[in-house]
N, C-alpha and C positions, 0 to 999 in steps of 0.2 A: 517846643512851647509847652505840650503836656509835662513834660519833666519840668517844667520853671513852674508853673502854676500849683504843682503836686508838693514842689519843693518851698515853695512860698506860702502855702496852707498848712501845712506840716511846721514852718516857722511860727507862725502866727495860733496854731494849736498850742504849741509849747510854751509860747507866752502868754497866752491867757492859763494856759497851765499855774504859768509861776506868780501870779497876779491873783490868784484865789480864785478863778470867777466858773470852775464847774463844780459841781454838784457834789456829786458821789465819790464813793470807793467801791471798785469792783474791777476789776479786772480777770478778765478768760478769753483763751481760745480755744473755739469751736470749730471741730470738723462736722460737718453736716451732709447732707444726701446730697444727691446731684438734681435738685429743684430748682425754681427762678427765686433767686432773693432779689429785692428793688430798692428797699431803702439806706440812705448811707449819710447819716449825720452827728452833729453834734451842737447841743444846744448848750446856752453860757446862762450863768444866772441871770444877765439881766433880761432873758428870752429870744438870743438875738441866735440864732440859727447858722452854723456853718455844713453845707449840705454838697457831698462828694457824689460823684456817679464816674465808676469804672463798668462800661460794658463792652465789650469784645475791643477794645483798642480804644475806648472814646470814655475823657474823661471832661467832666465841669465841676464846675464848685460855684454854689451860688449862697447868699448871707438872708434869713428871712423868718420870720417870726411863729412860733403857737408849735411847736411840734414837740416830743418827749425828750425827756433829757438823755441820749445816749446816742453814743459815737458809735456809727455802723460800720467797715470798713469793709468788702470784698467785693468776689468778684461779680460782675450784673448776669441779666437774663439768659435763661436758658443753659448756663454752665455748664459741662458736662462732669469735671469736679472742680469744687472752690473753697475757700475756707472764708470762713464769716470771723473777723476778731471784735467784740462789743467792748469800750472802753469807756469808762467813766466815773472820774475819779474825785474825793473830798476833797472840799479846798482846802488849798495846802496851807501850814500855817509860815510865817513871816517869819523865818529864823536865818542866824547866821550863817544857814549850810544852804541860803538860798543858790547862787550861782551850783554850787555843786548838784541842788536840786535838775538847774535849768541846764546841764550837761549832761545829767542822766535821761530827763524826757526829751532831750533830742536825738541820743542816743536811740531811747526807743520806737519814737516816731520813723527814726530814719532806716530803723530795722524792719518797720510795720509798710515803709515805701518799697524798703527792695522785695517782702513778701509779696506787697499787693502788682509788683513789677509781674507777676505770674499771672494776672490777669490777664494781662492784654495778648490780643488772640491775633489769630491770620484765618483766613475765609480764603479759598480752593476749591475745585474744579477740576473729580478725575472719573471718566467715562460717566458723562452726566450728570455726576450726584457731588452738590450743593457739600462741600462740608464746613464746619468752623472747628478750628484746633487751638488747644491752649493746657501748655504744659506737655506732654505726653501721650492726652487724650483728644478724640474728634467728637463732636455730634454730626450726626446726619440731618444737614439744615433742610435742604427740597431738592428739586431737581429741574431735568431742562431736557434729558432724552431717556428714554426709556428704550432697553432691547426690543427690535422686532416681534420675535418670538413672546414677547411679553412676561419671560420671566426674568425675574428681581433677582439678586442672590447679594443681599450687601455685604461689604468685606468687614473681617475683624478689624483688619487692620490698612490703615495706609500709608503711601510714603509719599513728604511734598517735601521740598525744597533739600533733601537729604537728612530730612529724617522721617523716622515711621511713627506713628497717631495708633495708636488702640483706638477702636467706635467703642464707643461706650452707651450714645441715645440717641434717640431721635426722637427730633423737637416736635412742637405741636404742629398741624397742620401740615408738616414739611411734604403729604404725597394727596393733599388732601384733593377730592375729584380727580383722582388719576384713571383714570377710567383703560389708561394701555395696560396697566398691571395683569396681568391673569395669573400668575404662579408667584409667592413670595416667599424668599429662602431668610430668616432673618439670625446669624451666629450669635454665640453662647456669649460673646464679648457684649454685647447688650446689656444693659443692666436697665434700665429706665424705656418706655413709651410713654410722650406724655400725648393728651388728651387731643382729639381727632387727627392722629398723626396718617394714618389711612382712610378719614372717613370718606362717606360715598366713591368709593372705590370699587364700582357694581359691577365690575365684568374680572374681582376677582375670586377663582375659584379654589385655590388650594393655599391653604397657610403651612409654612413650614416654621419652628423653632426648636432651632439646632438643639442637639442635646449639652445639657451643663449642669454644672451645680451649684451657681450663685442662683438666689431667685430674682425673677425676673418681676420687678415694679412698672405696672403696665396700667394705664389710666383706663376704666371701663368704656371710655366712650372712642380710643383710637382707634376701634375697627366698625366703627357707625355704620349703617345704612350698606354693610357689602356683602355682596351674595356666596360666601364662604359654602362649598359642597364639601369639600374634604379639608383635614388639618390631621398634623403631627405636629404634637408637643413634647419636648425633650426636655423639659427642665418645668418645675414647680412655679405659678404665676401668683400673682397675689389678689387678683381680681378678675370677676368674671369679664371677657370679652366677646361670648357669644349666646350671651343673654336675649332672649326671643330673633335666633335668628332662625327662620324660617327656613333657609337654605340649608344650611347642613345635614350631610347624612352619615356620615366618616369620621369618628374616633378613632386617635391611634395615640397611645400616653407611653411615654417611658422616659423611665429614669424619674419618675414622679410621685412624689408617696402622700400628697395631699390633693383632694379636686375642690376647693374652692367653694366658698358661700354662692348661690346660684347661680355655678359655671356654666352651665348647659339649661336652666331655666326656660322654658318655651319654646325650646328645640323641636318642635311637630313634628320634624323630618326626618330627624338622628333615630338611625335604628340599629346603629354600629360603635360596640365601644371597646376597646382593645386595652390590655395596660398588663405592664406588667408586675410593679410591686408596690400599686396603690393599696393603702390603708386607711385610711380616714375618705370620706367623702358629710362634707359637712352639706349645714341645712341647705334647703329647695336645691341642690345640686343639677337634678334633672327632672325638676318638677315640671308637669305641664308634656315631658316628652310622649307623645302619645304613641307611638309609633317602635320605640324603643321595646321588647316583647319579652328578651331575655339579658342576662344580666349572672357576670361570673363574681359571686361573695364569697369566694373558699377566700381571700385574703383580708377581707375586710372585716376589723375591726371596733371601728366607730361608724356609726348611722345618724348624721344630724335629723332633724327634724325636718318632717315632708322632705326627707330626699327623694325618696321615688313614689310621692304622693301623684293620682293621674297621670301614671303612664301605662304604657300594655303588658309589663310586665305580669307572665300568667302562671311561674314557679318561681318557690325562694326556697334554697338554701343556704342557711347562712353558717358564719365561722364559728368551730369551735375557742374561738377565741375572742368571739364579739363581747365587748367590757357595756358598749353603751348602745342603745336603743333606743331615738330619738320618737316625738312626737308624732302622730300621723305622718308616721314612716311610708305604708304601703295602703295610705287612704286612696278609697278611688278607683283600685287596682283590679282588674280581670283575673286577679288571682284565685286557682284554685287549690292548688295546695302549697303547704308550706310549714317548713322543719327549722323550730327557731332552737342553736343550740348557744353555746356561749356561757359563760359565768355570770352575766345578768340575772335578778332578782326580781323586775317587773316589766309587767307588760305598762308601755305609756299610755296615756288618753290615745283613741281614736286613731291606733295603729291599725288596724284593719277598718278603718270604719268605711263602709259602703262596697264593701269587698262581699258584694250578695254574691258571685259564682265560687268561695269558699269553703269547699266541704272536706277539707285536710288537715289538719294543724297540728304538729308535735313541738311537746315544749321540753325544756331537760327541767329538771327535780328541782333546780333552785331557784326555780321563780317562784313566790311567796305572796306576790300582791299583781293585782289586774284592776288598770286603773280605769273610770269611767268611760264609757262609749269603745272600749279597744274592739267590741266585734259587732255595733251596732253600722246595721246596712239598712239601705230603704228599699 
């Protein structure tokens, strides 16, 4: 039935095709991230709406008025990968090479059916965990049992009907209030978290992510409200996920050469941070960590702004090879001495500012300007 209705849409495209009645000239195809795309249409000059939905096996096509002129095609919600093709094309003009016209857009319509033929998915069920596969790849939908011992370890990979699935995501919400979790192991085949995919998840205590080296596209909010003590990161994230968590106290980074816009931001608790060939730590990184006291900079290069503004950090030395030195860097700070060496040129605003226990400071020869408030304290 879906194949008659997809194939009958696809007829009736092509004929309003060769009839004059779309719009534009443009045609591409897009490969795109593995995010939810929703919309799928195609509107006709006289406004009249032909509007497709492929999501995981399930297709409709309904006719209806007021929406933008362009033909959507892929695959729906949650994908873990899809291709989006947008079509929309000037009316054609009335010539004697019309039939030849109306054989070549069926042609291609019918090329655009066996592509979007890769949509449709299968949903499975292997030692409790929820997945949906399509193509090659799985997402990690939800679940239904959780190990006793309460640790996680999702697989890279799985095998259902005799074939095997790369995981690639995991969807929103899929472990949300999982309160059995305590240990979560999550492999380098991950590429995507979307948004409260762990939230309130309180009784878990250790984050694992495997070591790799695709970056990992992670929504700030999938690890909401969970009382996280310890974590190892093995691969570079693109956004913070443990932004004011009170719980943590246990950094462990590797394989990781960037720490994120305020990764650790509000961290009271974190007083341990391990890593081994971090270089950049951009702004508020561990701002707020009050507790945090010491801090290894022989590799660190860039210093965003307020990265270690308010925390207990009470010595710095930094790299001979720091290029930049961010704003109220070490505002705030218990610090008492401190050896800034680097190729830098100036001190920023309000890099020490309120740093009253600092009675140390070496600077190297090539700083030239010191900018307002860098060593006003109250």
């Amino acid at each position: 039935i879906i194949f008659f209705i997809f194939a009958q849409s696809l007829y009736l495209c092509a004929y309003d095709i060769h009839r004059g009645l779309i719009n534009k000239e443009a045609l591409c195809l897009l490969l795109v991230s593995e995010k939810p795309r929703k919309l799928h249409h195609l509107k006709t000059r006289e406004g009249m709406m032909v509007s497709m939905r492929i999501a995981w096996g399930c297709c409709s096509i309904s006719v209806f008025k007021g929406f933008p002129s362009t033909f959507t095609l892929g695959r729906g919600h949650a994908a873990p990968r899809f291709f989006k093709t947008k079509v929309s094309l000037r009316r054609l003009q009335k010539t004697t090479k019309g039939n030849n016209m109306i054989r070549k857009h069926l042609l291609f319509l019918f090329a655009l059916f066996i592509l979007a033929g890769k949509g449709f998915a299968v949903s499975f069920k292997i030692e409790g965990i929820n997945y949906v596969a399509n193509g090659d790849t799985a997402i990690v939908k939800g679940y239904s049992v959780i190990p006793e011992s309460g640790e996680l370890s999702l697989p890279s990979a799985v095998a259902y009907g005799g074939k095997e699935y790369r995981v690639t995501a995991i969807q929103s919400s899929a472990f949300l209030s999982c309160v059995e979790i305590k240990t979560l192991t999550i492999p380098s085949s991950i590429k995507y978290i979307d948004s409260g995919a762990f939230e309130n998840c309180v009784n878990m205590k250790k984050l694992v992510l495997e070591t790799g080296n695709e970056i990992l596209d992670i929504d700030d909010s999938a690890f909401k409200n969970c009382k996280i003590e310890e974590s190892e990161i093995g691969r570079n994230i693109t956004k913070s996920i443990f932004k004011n968590c009170k719980t943590l106290k246990t950094v462990v980074l590797n394989n990781i050469s960037i720490i994120p816009f305020s990764a650790f931001y509000g961290c009271s608790e974190l007083c341990s941070v391990k890593f081994d060939n971090v270089n950049k730590i951009d702004s508020y990184a561990f701002e707020k960590c009050e507790k945090l006291v010491s801090f290894d900079f022989a590799s660190i290069t860039y210093l965003g702004d307020r990265s270690f503004s308010n925390t207990g950090i009470e010595s710095v030395v930094l790299s001979n090879d720091l290029y930049h030195l961010g704003i109220g860097v070490f505002s705030g700070t218990p610090l008492t001495n401190a050896v800034i060496k680097g190729v830098i040129t100036t001190i920023p605003a309000s890099c020490f500012s309120g740093c009253d226990k600092l009675s140390k400071i070496e600077f190297p020869e090539t700083i030239s300007v010191v900018k307002k408030n860098s060593f006003f304290w109250l």
